[in-house]
FIMARMI-987413 format. One line per 3 residues: for each residue x, y, z of C-alpha. Coordinates in Angstrom, 1 decimal, decimal comma. Example, Ala and Ser with C-alpha at 12.3 -4.5 7.8 and 13.67 -1.06 7.14 Angstrom:
REM residues 2
12,3:-4,5:7,8 ~ 13,7:-1,1:7,1;
END
This chain:
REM residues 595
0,0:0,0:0,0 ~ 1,5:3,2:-0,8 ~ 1,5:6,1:1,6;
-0,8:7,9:0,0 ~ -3,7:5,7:0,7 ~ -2,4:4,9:3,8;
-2,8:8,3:4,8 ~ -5,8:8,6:3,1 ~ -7,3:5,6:5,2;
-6,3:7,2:8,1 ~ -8,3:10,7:7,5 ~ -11,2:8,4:6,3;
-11,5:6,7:9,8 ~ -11,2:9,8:11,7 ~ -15,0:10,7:12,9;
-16,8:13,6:10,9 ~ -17,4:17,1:13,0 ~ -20,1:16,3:15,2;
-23,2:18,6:13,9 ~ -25,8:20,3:16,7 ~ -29,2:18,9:17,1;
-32,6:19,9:17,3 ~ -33,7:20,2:21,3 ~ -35,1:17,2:22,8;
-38,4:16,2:24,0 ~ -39,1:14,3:27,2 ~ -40,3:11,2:24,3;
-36,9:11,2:22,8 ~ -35,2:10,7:26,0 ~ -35,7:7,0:26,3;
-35,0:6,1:22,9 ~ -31,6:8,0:23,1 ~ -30,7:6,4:25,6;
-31,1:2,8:24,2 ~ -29,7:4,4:20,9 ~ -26,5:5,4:23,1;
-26,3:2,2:24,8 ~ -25,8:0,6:21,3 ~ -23,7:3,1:20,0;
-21,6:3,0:23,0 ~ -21,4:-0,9:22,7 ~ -20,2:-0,9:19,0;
-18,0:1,7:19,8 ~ -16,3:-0,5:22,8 ~ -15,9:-3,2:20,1;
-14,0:-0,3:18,2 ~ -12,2:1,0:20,7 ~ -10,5:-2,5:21,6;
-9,9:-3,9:18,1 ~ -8,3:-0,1:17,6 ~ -6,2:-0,6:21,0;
-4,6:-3,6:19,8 ~ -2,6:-2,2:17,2 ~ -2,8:1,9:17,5;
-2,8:2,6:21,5 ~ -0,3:1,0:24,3 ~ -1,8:-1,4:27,1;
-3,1:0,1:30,3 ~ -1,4:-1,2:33,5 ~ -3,5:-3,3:35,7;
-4,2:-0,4:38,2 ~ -5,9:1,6:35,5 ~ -8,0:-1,4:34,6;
-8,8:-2,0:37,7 ~ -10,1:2,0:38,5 ~ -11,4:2,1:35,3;
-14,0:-0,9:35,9 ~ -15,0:0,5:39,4 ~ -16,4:3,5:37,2;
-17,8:1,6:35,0 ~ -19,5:-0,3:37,6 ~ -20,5:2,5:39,5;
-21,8:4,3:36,4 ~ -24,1:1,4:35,7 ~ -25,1:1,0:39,3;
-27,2:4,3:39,2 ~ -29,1:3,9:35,9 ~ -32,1:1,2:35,3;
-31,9:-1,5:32,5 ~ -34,0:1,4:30,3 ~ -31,2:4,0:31,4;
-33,3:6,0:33,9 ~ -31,5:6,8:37,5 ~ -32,0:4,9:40,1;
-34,5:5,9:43,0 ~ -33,0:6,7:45,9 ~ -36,3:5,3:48,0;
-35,0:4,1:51,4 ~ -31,5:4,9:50,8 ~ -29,1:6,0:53,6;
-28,7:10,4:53,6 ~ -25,0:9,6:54,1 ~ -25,0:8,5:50,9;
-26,8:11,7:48,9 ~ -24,5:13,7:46,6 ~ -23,7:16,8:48,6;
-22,5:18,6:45,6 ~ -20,6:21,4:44,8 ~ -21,2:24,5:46,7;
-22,1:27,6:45,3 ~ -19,2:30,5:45,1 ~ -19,5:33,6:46,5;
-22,4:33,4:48,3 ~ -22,0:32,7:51,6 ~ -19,4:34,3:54,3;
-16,7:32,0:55,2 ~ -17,9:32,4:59,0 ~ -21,3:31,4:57,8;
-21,6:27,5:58,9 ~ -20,4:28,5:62,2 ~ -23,2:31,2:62,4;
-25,5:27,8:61,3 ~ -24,0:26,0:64,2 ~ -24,6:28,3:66,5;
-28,3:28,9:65,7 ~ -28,9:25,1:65,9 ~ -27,2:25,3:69,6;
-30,2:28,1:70,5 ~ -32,2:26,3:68,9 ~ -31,2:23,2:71,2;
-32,0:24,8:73,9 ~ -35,4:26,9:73,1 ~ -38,7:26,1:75,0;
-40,0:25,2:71,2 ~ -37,8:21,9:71,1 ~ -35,3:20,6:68,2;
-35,7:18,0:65,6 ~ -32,5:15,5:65,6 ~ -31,4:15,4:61,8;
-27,9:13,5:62,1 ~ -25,4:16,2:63,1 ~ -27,5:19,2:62,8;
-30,5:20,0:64,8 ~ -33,4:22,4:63,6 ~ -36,6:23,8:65,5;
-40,1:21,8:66,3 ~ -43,0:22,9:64,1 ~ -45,2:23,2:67,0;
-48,8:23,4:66,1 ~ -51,0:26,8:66,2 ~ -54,2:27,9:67,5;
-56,4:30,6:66,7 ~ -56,1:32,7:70,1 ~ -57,9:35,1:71,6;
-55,4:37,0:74,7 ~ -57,2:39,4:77,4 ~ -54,7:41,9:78,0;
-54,7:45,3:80,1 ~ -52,6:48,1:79,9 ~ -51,4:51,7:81,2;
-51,0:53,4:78,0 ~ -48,4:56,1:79,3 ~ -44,9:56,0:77,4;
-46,7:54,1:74,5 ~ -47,6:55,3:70,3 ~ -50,7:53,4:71,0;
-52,1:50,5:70,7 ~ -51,5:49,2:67,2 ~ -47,8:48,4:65,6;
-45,8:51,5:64,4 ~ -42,3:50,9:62,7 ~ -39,5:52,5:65,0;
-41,9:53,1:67,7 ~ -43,1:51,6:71,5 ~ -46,1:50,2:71,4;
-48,5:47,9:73,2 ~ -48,9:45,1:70,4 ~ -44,9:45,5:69,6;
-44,4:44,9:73,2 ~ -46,3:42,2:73,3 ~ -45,7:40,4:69,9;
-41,6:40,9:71,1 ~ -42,9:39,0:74,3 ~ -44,8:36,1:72,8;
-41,8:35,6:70,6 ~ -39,7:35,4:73,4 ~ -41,8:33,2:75,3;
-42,2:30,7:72,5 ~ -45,5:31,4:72,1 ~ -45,2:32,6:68,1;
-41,8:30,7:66,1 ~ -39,0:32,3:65,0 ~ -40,4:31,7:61,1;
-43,1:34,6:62,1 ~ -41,1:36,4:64,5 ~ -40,2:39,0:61,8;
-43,8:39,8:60,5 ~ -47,5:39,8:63,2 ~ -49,2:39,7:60,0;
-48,1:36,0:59,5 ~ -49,9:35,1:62,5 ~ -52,9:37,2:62,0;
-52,6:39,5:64,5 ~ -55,8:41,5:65,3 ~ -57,1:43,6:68,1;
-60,7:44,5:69,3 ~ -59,9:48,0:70,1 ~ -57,2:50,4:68,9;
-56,2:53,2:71,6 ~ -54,4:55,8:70,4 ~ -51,2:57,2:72,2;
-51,7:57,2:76,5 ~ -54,7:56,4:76,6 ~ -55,0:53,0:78,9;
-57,1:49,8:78,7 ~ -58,2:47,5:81,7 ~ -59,1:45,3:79,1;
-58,9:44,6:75,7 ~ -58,4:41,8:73,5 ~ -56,1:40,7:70,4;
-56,6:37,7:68,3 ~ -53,8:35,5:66,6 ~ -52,5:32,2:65,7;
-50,8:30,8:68,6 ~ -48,4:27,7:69,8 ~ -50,5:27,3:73,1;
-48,8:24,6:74,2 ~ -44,6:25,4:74,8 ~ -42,6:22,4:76,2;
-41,5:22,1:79,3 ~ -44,2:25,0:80,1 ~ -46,8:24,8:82,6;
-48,0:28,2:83,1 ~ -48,5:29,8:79,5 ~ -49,8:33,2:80,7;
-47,3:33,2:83,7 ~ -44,3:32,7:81,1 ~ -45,5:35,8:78,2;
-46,1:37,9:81,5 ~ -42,6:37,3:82,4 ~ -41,3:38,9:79,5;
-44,1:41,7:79,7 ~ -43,4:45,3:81,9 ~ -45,3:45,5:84,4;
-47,8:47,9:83,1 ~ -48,8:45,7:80,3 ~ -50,4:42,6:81,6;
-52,0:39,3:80,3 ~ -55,0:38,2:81,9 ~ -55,7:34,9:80,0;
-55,9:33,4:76,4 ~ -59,0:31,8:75,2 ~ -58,7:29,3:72,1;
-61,5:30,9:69,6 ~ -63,0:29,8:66,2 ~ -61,1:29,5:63,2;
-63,2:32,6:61,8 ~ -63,2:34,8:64,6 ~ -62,2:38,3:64,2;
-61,3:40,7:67,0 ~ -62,8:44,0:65,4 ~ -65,9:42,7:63,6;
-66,8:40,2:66,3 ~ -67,0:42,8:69,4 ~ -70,5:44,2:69,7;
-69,7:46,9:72,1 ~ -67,6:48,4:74,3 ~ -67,5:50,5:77,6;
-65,3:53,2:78,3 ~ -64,9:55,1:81,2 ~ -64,0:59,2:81,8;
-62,7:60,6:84,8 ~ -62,5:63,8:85,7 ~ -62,3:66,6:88,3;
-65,8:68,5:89,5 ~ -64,1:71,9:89,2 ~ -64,4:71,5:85,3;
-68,4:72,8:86,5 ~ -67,6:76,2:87,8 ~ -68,6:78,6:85,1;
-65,6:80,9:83,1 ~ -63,7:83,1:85,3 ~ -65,5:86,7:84,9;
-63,8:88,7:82,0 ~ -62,6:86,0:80,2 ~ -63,4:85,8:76,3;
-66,0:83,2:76,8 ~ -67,5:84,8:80,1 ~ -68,2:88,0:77,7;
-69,9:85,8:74,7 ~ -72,3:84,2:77,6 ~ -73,2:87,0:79,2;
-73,5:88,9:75,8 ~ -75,7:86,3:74,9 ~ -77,6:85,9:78,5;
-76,5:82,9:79,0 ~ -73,9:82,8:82,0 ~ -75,8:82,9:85,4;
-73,6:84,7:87,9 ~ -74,5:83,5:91,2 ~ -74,4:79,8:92,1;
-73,7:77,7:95,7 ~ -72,4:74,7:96,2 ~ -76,1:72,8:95,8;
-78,2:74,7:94,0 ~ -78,3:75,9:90,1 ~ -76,9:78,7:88,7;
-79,4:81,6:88,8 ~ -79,7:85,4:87,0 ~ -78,4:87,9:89,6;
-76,2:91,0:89,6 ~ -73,5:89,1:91,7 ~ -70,9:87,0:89,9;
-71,0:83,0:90,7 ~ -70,2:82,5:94,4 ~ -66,9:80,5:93,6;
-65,5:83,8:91,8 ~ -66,9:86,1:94,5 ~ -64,1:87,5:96,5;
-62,1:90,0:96,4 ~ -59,8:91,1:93,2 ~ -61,1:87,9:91,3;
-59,8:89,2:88,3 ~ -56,3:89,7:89,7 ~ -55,6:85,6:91,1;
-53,2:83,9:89,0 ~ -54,1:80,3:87,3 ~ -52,4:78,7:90,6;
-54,0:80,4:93,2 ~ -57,1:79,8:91,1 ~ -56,4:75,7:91,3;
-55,3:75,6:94,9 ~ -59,1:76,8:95,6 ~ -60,4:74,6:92,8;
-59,1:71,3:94,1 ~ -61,2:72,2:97,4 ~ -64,2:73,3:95,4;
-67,0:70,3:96,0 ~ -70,2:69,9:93,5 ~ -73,5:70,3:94,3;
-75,9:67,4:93,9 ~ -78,5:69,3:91,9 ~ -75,7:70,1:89,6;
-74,6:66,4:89,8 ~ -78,6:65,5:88,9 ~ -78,3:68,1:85,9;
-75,3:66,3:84,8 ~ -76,8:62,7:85,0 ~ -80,1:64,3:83,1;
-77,9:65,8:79,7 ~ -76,0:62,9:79,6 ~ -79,3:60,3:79,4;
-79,8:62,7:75,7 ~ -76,8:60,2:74,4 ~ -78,4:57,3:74,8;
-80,3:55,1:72,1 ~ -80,1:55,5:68,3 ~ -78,4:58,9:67,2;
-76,8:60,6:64,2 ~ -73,2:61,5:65,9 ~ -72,1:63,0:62,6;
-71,4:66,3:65,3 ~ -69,1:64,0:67,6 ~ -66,6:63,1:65,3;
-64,9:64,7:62,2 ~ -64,6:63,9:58,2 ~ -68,2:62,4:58,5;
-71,3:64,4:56,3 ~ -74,5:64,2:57,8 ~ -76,2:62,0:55,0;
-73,4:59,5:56,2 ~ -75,5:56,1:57,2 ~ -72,2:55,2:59,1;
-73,1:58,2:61,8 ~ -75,9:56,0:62,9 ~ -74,8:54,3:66,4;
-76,6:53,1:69,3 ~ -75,8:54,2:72,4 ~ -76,4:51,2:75,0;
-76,1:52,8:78,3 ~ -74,5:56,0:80,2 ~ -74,0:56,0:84,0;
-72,7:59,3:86,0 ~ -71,3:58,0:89,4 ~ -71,6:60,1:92,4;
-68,2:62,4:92,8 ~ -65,2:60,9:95,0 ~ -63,1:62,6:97,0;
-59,3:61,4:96,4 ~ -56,4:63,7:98,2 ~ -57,4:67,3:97,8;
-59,5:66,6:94,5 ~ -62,8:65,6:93,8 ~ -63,8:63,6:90,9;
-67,0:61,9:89,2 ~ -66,8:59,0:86,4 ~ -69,3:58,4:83,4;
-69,6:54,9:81,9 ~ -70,2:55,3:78,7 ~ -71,4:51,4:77,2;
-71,9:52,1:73,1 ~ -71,6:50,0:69,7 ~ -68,8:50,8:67,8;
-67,4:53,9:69,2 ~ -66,7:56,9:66,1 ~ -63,4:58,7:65,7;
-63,1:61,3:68,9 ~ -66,5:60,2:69,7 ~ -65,3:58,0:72,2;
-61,9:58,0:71,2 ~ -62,7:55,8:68,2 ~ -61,8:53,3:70,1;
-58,5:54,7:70,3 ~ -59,4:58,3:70,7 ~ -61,4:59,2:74,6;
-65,4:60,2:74,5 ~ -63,8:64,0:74,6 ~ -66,4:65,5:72,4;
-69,6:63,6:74,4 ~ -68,0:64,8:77,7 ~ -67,1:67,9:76,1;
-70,4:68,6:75,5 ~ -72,0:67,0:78,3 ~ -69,8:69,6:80,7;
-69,4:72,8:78,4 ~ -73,2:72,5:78,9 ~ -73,5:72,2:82,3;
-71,1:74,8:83,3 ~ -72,8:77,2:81,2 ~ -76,3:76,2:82,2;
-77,5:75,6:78,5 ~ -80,8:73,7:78,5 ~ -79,6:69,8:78,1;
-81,8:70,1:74,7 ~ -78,6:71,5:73,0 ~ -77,3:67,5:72,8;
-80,1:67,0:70,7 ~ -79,8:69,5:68,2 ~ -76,1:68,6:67,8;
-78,0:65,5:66,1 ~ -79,4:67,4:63,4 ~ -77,8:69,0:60,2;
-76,0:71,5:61,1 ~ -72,4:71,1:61,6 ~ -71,0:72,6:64,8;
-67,2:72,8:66,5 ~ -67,1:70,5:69,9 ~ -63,4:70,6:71,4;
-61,9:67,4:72,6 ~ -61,3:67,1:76,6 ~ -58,5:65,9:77,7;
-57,0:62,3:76,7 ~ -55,8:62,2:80,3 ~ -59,1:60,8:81,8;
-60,0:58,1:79,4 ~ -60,5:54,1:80,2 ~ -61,2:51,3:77,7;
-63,0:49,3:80,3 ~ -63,0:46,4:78,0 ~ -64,8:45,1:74,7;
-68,0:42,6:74,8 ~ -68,6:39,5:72,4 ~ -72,0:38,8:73,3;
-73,0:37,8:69,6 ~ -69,5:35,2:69,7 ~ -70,5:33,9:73,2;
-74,0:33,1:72,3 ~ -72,9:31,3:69,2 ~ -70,2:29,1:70,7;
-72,2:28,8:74,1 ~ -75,0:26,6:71,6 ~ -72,3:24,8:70,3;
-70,7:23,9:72,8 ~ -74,3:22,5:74,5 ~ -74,1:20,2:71,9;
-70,9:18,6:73,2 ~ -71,2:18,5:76,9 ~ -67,6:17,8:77,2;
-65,0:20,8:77,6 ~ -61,9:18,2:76,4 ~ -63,9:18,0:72,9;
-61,6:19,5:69,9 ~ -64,4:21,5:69,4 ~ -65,2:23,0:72,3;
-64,8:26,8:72,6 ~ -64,9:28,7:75,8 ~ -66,4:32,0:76,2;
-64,9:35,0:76,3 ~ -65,5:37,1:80,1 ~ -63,1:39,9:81,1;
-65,2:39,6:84,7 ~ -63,2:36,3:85,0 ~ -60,5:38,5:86,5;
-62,2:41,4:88,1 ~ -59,8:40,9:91,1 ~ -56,6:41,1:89,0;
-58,1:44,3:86,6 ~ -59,2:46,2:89,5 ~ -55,8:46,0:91,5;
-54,4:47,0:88,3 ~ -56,5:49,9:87,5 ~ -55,6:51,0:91,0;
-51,8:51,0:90,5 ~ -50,7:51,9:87,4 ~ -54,3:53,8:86,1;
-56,0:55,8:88,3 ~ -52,5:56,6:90,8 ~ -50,6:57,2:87,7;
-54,0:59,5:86,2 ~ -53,9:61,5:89,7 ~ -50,8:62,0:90,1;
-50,3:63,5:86,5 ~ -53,2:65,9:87,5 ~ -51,8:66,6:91,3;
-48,8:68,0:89,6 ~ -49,8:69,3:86,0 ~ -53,0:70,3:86,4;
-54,1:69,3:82,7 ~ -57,6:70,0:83,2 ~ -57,4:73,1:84,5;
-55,4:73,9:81,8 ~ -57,4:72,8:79,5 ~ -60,7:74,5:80,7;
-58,9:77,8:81,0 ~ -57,7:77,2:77,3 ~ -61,6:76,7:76,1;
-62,5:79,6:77,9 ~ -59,9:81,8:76,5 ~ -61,8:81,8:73,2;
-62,9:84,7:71,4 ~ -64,4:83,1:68,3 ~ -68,3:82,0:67,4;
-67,6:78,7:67,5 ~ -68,8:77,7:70,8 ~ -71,9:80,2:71,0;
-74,4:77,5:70,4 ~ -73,8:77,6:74,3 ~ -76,9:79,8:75,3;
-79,6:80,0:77,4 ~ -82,1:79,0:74,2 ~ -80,3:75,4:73,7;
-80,5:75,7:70,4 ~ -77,5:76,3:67,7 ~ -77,1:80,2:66,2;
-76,1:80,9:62,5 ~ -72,9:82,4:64,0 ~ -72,0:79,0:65,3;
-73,0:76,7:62,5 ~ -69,4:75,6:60,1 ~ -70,6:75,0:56,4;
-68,1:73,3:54,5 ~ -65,6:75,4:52,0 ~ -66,1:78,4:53,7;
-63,5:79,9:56,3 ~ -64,6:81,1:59,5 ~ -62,9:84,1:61,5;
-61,6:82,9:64,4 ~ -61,9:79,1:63,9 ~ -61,3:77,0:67,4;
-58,5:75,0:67,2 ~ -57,5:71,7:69,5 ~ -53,9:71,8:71,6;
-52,1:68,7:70,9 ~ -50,9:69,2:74,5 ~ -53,6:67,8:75,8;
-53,5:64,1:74,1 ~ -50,6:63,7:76,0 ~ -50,4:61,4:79,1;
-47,3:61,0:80,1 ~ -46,5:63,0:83,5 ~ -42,8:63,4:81,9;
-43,9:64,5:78,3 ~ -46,2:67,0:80,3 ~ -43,6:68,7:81,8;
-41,4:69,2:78,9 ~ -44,3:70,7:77,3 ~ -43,6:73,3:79,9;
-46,6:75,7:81,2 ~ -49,2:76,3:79,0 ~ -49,5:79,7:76,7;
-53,0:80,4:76,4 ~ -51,9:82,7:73,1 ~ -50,2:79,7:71,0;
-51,7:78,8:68,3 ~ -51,8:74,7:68,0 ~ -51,8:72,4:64,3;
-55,7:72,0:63,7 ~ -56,3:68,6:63,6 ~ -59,6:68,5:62,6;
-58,7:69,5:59,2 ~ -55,9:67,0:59,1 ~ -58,7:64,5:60,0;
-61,5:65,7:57,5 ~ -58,4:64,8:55,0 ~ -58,5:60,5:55,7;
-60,5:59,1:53,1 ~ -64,0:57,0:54,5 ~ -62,0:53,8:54,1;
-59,8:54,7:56,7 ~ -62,2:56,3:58,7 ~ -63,5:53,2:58,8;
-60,5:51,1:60,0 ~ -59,6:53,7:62,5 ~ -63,5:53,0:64,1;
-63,7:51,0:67,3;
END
């Protein structure tokens, strides 16, 4: 053979450039693979006739490698070339693989170990997975917790970003506690978190209720409420958890609530003679000038017997609250008081009690259940009366929302009194005309607590059917009075002490009252002797007013501390009108912020 074949031979049996095909289908997979298996086969059969003449024999050590591969190649596939299932095979013997560059820290499997060593020792439990160790997947609950609180050094009640609050508080507790896992401890909305009333900044709450999913059952933990209380400051406290329906809802679920105001009886004495508002009553007729300590203010050319000494006009605020805190109401004044406030109970239009709400608004319709003045109380130098105010779904300001106090019903209720307008005033402020009513002080409000009356009834029937409380199904109601020992003691303490003691030393209602009487506008002169509301006083929307009344933010505040670096109060500042920044939330969120 001459070289030139030979060498043409030898290009011949060299393999042609191998040519890109057309994607594969799942169909074509199978059929490749038998195809390769027979390929690979024939080209074995090549290979070794090749490698007797062209390639050099392999040592026995490379034979011997090369067949474990072989072996362990085939071992993984099937007969039809699919791998193996791994079905009851040992983990030790899974594929690790490679790992991934550049994405974790080199410190990063010692931060692993060291979560798995808390997580060793956390009231939740660990899984044993070989050498690493991972938390239990405790089971949840939909949880109802009665919870009271002193709302002082708080943003309110519902979760703020970069702010103290009384869920955050809480939520940072039950996390703590083990009561919510470490997979939801960055978000409440995982769990569902919900609350039955939202409170707005200070204002406190013997009772009031959120709703989540819970793990109410925490290894190695007997007393559940004991334990999240642990972790809780003392003036937020648990008072029990109740396991609820899967469908319950904290908001929509309460039918009503109570609130209580407290606040002193010197708010009754009429305006100081000569102040702005003294001069619009008497202008008007209104402002009696001569009134005892038990009887009803009546005309006469003396001024009221409180303001009847000498150089009246001269006293400064302080002398004027030293002989205020001694000052005791009379009971026909306390009967006159009891009288207006009966005009809020039933079925009103409170379109006047809140803000951002027309009058054709079907949503101003609520149903006032019950009001109850108590007779005053005498505690240090002070005397005081509390009205109960029991409604359905409280209105923004109207009792607080919810969140903010009943200032503009005891606004009204006292503005009234002091200035002996007829009670019948209450009821024109149900009508259409729109009207200003100032906001007392944020200082004397109480979320008693919020009733389920509807839920109790439901489950109570449902649970008749069972007759066995250690059913799966059995739901137990939901009853603040459960704890009335615990709530009152509490109230006690860090409530009404804490609310006295504010007023002892700032004297925020006096303040306040001096502040309302200080004005010079016609916004409050539906306060006459005619109960009835005067053009001058009546606010139609678009139009700007002369001399509009405007609320001091000073007096949301709470906090004894935050009071005092407020500094004294200056009767000429002018203060951010909030009612225009409310009239701005659109009715969705008027809505939400209802309690």
């Amino acid at each position: 053979m001459s070289g030139s074949e030979s060498a043409h031979r030898h290009i011949s049996l060299s393999p042609p450039p191998a040519k890109r095909s057309p994607p594969e289908t799942s169909a074509d997979v199978p059929l490749k693979r038998a195809k390769s298996t027979h390929d690979a086969t024939a080209a074995d059969d090549n290979d070794n006739i090749a490698g007797q003449t062209d390639t050099p024999s392999f040592s026995s050590d490379q034979k011997v490698a090369e067949d474990r591969n072989a072996e362990r190649r085939r071992g993984k596939r099937d007969a039809a070339g699919y791998p193996k299932s791994r079905k009851g095979k040992s983990k030790d013997e899974r594929n690790v693989g490679r790992r991934r560059r550049g994405t974790r820290s080199e410190r990063t499997q010692q931060q692993a170990d060291d979560d798995n060593d808390n997580d060793a020792v956390s009231p939740q439990g660990v899984e044993q997975e070989g050498q690493k160790t991972k938390p239990l997947r405790l089971p949840k609950r939909q949880t109802a917790l009665l919870l009271g609180f002193c709302g002082t050094g708080c943003s309110g009640m519902q979760i703020q970003p970069n702010l103290r609050t009384i869920e955050g508080v809480l939520f940072d507790a039950l996390v703590r506690a083990g009561a919510v896992s470490q997979d939801n401890a960055d978000d409440p909305v995982k769990v569902g978190l919900g609350r039955a009333a939202r409170t707005d900044a200070g204002v406190h709450a013997a009772g009031n209720l959120v709703s989540m999913k819970l793990i109410t059952t925490i290894p190695g933990i007997k007393d559940w409420v004991g334990r999240v209380n642990s972790f809780l400051p003392p003036e937020i406290r648990v008072w029990g958890k109740v396991r609820v329906q899967n469908s319950f809802n904290a908001r929509t679920s309460c039918d009503s609530r109570k609130y209580t105001y407290f606040f002193p009886t010197y708010l009754l004495i009429p305006p100081k003679p000569n102040t702005a508002l003294a001069r619009t009553l008497q202008s008007s007729g209104t402002l009696s000038t001569v009134q005892d300590a038990s009887t009803e203010p009546s005309p006469s050319s003396r001024p009221h017997v409180f303001w009847d000494i000498p150089n009246a006009q001269s006293t400064t605020p302080e002398e004027d609250l030293v002989r205020k805190r001694t000052w005791r109401v009379g009971t026909d004044m306390v009967e006159t008081l009891k009288a207006a406030a009966k005009k809020f109970e039933g079925t009103h239009n409170f379109h006047n009690l809140t803000v951002g709400r027309e009058y054709g608004d079907r949503s101003n319709q609520r149903h006032m259940i019950r009001i109850e003045v108590s007779d005053p109380a005498v505690y240090g130098d002070t005397e005081w009366i509390s009205v109960l105010f029991h409604g359905q779904s409280f209105m923004l300001h109207q009792v607080r929302r919810s969140e903010k106090a009943n200032r503009k019903m005891m606004s009204a209720l006292v503005l009234s009194c002091r200035t002996g307008t007829p009670s019948q005033i209450i009821d024109e402020l149900y009508g259409p005309r729109m009207v200003m009513v100032p906001k007392m002080p944020a200082l004397g409000l109480l979320l008693e607590y919020p009733i389920f009356e509807t839920y109790n009834k439901r489950v109570s029937a449902n649970n008749e059917k069972l007759n066995d409380p250690s059913d799966a199904d059995y739901r137990p109601e939901i009853d603040f009075e459960v704890y009335r020992k615990e709530i009152d003691d509490f109230k006690q303490k860090h409530i009404y002490d804490n609310m006295r003691n504010t007023e002892d030393q700032c004297g925020i209602f006096d303040a306040w009252i001096r502040y309302v009487d200080s004005y010079e506008g016609n916004d409050l002169t539906y306060l006459n002797q005619k109960g009835i509301i005067p053009p001058t006083a009546v606010i139609k929307k678009g139009i700007k007013r002369p001399r509009p009344f405007k609320e001091k933010k000073r007096f949301d505040i709470t906090s004894l501390a935050d009071i005092k670096q407020e500094g004294a109060l200056s009767i000429g500042d002018e203060a951010a009108d909030e009612e225009n920044e409310e009239e701005g939330l659109s009715k969705g969120k008027l809505d939400e912020m209802e309690g």
